[in-house]
C-alpha positions in Angstrom: 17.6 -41.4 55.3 17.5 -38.8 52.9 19.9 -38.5 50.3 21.9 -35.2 51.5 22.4 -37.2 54.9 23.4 -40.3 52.8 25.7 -38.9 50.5 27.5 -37.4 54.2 27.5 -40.8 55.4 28.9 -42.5 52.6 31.7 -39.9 52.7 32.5 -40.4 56.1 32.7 -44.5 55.6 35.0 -43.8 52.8 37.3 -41.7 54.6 37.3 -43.7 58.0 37.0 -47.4 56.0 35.1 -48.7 58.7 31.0 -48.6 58.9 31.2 -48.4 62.9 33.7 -45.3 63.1 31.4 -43.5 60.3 28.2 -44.9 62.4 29.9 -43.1 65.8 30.7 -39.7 64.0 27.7 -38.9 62.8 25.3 -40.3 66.1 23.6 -43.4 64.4 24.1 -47.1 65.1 26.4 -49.2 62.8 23.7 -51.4 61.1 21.8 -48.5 60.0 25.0 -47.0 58.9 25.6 -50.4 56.9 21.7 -50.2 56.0 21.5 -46.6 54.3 24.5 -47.2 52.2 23.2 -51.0 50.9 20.4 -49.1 49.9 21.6 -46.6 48.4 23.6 -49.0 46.3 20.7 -50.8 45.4 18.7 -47.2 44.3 21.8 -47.0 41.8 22.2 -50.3 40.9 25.8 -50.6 41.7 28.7 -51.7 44.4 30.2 -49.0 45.8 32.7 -50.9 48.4 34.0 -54.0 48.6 33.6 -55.0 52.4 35.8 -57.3 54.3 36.9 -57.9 57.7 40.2 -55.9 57.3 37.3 -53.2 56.6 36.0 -51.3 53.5 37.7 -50.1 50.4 35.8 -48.3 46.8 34.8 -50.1 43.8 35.8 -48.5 40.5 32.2 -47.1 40.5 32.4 -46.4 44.1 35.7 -43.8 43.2 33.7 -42.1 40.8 31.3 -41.5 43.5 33.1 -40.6 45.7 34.8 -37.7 44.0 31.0 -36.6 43.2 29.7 -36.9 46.5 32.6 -34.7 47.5 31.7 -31.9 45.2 28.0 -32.0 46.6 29.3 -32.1 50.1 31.5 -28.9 48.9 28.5 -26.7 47.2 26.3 -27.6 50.1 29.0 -26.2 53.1 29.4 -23.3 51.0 25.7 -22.5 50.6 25.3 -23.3 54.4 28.0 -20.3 54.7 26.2 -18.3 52.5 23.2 -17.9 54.6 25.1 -17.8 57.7 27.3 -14.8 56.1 23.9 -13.2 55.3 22.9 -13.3 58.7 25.8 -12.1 60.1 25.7 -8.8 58.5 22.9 -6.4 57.7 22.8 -6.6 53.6 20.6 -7.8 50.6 17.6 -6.2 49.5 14.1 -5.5 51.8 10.9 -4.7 50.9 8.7 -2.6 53.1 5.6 -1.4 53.2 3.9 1.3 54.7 0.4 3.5 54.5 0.7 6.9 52.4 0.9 9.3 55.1 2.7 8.1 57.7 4.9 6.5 55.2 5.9 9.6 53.5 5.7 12.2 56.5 7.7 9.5 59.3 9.0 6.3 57.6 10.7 8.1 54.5 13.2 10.6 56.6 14.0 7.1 58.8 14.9 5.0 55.7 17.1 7.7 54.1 19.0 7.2 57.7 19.1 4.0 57.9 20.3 3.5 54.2 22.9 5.3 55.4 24.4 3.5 58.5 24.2 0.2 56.2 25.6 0.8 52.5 25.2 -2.4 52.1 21.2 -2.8 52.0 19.3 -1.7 49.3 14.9 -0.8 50.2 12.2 -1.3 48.4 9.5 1.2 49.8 5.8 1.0 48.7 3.0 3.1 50.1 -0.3 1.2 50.4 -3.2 2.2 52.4 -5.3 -1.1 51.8 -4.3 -4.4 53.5 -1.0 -6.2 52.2 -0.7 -9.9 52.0 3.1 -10.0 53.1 3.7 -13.7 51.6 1.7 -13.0 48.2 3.1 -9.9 47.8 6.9 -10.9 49.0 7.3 -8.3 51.6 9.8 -8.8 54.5 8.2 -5.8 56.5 5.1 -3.5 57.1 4.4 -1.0 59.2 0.9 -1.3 60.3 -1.2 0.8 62.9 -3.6 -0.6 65.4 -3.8 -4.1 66.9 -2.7 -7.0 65.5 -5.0 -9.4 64.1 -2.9 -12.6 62.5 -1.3 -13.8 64.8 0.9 -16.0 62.4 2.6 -13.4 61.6 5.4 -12.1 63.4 5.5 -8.8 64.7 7.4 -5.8 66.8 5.9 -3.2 68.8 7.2 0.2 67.7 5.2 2.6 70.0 2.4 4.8 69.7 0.5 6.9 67.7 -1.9 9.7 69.0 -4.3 11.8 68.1 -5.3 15.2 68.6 -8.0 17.8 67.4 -7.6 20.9 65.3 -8.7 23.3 63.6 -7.2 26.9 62.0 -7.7 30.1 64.1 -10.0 31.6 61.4 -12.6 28.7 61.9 -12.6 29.4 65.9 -12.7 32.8 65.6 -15.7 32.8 63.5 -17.7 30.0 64.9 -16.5 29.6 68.0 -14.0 27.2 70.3 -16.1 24.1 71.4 -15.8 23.7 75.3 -17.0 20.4 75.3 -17.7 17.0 73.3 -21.4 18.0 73.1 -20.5 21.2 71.5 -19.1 19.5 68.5 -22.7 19.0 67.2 -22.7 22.8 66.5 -19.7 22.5 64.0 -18.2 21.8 60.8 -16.3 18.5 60.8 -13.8 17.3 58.8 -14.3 13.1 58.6 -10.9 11.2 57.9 -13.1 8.3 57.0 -10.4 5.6 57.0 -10.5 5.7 61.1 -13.8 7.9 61.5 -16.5 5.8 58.9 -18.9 5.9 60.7 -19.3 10.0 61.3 -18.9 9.7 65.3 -15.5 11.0 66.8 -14.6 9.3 70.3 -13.4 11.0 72.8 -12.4 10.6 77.0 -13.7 13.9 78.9 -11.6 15.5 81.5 -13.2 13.1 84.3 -12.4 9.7 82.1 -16.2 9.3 81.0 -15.7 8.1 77.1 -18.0 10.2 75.0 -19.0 8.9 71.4 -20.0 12.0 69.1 -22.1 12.4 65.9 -20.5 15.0 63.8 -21.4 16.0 60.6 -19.0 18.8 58.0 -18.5 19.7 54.4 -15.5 17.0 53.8 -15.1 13.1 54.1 -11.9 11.9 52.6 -9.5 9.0 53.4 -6.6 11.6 52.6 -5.0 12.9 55.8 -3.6 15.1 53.9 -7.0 16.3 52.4 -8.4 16.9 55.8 -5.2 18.8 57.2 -5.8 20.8 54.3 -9.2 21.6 55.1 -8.5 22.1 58.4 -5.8 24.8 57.4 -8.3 26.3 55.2 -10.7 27.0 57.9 -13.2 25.0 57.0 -13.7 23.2 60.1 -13.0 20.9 62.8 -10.5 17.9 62.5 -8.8 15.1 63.9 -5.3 13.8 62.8 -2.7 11.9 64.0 0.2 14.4 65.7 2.5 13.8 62.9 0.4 14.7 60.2 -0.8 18.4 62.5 2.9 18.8 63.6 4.0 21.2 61.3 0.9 23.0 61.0 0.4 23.3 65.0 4.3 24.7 65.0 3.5 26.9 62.0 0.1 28.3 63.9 -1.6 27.1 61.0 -3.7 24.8 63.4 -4.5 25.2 67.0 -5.2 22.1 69.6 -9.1 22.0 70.3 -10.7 20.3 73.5 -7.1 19.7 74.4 -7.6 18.6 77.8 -9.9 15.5 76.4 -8.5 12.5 75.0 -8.6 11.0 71.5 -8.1 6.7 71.1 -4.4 6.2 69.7 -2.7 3.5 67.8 -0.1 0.9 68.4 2.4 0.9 65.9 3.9 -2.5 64.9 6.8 -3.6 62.2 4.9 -6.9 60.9 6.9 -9.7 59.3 6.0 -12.8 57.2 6.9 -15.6 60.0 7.7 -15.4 63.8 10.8 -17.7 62.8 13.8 -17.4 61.8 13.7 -14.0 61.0 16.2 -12.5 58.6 18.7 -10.2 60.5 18.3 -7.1 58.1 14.7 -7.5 59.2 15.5 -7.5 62.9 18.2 -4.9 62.6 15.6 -2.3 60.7 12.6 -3.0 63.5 15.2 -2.2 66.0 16.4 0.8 64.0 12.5 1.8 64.1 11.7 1.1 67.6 14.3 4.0 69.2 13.3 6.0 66.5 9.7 5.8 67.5 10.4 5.7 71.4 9.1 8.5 73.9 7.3 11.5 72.0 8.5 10.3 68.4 5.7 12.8 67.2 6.6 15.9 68.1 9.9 15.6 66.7 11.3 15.9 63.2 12.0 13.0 61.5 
């Protein structure tokens, strides 16, 4: 028996003065009861209660430990309603983490609201683009795109990110709007080389057939923002995620290209240390993000 259990039991003998009522109350049998406290007299060296068969009453030494053993008891419900205060209420501080992009273009404006609704949490927002080790780096949630791969963690789906080809009208009016994935080999392409490494852009053709493209251009970066950029510039072809082209396709910066073929998405997921127990201000903010990012989350303003 451990000591926090002990110390409980030893309480409860105290208070009932009888081994088998204390035994009852907490679920055990009586000699064990009578077992866990003789040894934790001997670990102390010291009688706590005199025993008799009118039942049990403290030693002098036994007093003082009682009154001790209440104090524990004391600091240990009150930590116990601690945590369960902290779980009843959305407060404390989180950590998140996010990629650059879609961290300052869609997670950013969703924070600010959420901060909002619940004074009572404070964030702490980093942008990484590289892989995060949650538990090394003490983060409660990420926001990661693409499927999950450790399945120790605990995760959220939160929706879907697309895709979508651009480029400015400049660049099609002087070279041309590609009709089909083949034509692509005739252009300037802009290479987001986080997601397109290897220089080949997939795509599904009107009649489902998945078409894998070589494309060559005068920029490779691993900036979206560098490649929107570009792309605004007239420098050539590209292909973003809808919330990094939104404001550009609404401005008429940027035009859909091959719009009628499809470009792979990304699943979206809020990703958490530990599948259990999980913290409610972690909870709450994964819900907060999932109806944010339901139905066509990207053509909206955040």
């Amino acid at each position: 028996m451990d000591r926090v259990t002990g110390i409980a039991l030893f309480i409860r003998v105290v208070e009932t003065g009888s081994f088998s009522k204390a035994a009852q109350e907490t679920g055990i049998t009586q000699p064990t009861a009578t077992k866990a406290v003789a040894a934790m007299e001997q670990r102390l060296g010291a009688r706590l209660l005199h025993r008799s068969t009118r039942g049990v009453t403290l030693t002098e030494v036994g007093a003082l430990y009682y009154e001790k053993c209440k104090l524990i008891a004391r600091e240990i419900e009150e930590a116990d309603n601690l945590a369960t205060l902290q779980q009843s209420k959305v407060g404390g501080n989180l950590r998140i983490s996010t990629s650059v992009a879609f961290g300052r273009r869609v997670v950013v404006p969703l924070v600010l609201r959420y901060m909002q609704q619940h004074p009572d949490i404070t964030l702490d927002l980093s942008f990484d683009d590289r892989y995060v080790n949650l538990v090394e780096q003490g983060v409660d949630l990420a926001i990661r795109m693409g499927p999950m791969a450790d399945s120790t963690l605990g995760a959220r789906y939160l929706g879907t990110n697309p895709w979508l080809m651009v480029a400015a009208p400049s660049y099609l009016q002087a070279r041309g709007t590609p009709g089909s994935a083949a034509d692509l080999a005739a252009h300037a392409c802009l290479v987001y080389s986080s997601v397109q490494g290897d220089d080949r852009w997939s795509l599904v053709s009107p009649a489902g057939q998945k078409q894998s493209v070589p494309v060559r251009g005068p920029l490779r970066s691993n900036n979206l923002s560098a490649v929107l950029a570009a792309a605004r510039a007239g420098m050539g072809l590209a292909v973003l995620p809808w919330y990094v082209a939104r404001e550009s396709l609404a401005d008429g910066a940027v035009v859909p290209v091959l719009a009628d073929h499809g470009l792979p998405g990304q699943e979206v997921h809020a990703v958490f240390p530990s599948p259990r127990l999980v913290p409610l201000k972690v909870t709450s903010f994964s819900g907060f993000l999932q109806q944010a990012l339901a139905g066509d989350w990207w053509r909206q303003a955040m």
